[in-house]
N, C-alpha and C positions, 0 to 999 in steps of 0.2 A: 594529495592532489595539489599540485601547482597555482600557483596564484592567474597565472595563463591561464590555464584551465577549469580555474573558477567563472573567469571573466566569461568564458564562453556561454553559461550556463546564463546571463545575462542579470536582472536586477528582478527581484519582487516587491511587491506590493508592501510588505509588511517589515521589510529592512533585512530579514534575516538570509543568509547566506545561501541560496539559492539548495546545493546541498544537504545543510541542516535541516532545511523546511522540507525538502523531501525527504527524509527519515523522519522526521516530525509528522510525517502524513499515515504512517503505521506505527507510529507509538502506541497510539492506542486501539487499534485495529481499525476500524469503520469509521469510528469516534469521529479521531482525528482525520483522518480522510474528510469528511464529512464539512469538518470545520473548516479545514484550506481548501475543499473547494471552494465554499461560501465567500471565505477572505479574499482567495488571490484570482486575480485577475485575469493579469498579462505576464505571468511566467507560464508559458507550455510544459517546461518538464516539471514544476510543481505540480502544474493542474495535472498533468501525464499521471504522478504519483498517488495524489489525492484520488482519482477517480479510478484507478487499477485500485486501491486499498478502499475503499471500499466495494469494489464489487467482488473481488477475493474474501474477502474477510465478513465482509455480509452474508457471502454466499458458504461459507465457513459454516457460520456463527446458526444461521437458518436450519443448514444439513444438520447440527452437531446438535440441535433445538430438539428437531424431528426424531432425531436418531434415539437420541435419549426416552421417549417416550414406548419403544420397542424393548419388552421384555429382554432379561439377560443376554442374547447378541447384540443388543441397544447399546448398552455400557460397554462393551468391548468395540463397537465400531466409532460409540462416541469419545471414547480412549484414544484411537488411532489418528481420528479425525484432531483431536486437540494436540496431539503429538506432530502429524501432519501440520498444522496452525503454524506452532512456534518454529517449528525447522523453517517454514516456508518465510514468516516472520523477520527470523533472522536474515537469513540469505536475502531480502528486500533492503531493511533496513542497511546493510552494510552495501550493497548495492548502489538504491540510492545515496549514500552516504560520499562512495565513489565518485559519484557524479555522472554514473551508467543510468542510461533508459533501460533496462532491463525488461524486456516485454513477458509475461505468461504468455500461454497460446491465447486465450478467449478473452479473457481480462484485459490485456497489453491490448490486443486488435479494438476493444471497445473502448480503451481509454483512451488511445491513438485517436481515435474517431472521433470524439468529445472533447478532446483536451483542446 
């Protein structure tokens, strides 16, 4: 990304590169999500980030919770579902990394709304 196209992305609360801090918002799934909402303020595509990572990842984390507790197809869908996680995971972080709003269907609509 171009130093232009940084600028766009405008200034955060916390100093850090507007970018970085949104891959920093699924680092650690929900965690982190969690923590940059709390921090940051007045950047929208942060908050945009933090708030789609956590309710992906919560909502993840929840299902994979549940799921596990279901005799043997339990473990096989809580396999998929953790598999499903990191793919999803990645393709975010490298996303926001880009410096893309990258919407999900449900999650993007509710972090739009929030952010």
């Amino acid at each position: 990304m171009g130093e232009n196209e940084q600028e766009g992305l405008g200034n955060t609360d916390t100093g850090i590169k507007p970018n970085v801090a949104a891959l920093l918002c699924y680092l650690l799934w929900f965690v982190t999500g969690l923590i940059f909402f709390l921090i940051e303020r007045s950047n929208k595509f942060v908050r945009f980030h933090a708030i789609q990572s956590m309710v992906v990842f919560g909502a993840i984390f929840v299902a994979w919770w549940i799921v596990g507790f279901v005799p043997v197809i339990g473990a096989v869908v809580s396999g998929l579902l953790l598999l499903f996680g990191v793919v999803l995971w990645i393709v975010l972080m490298v996303k926001a990394f880009q410096g893309e709003k990258f919407k999900l269907p449900v999650a993007g609509y509710i972090a739009e709304k929030k952010s």
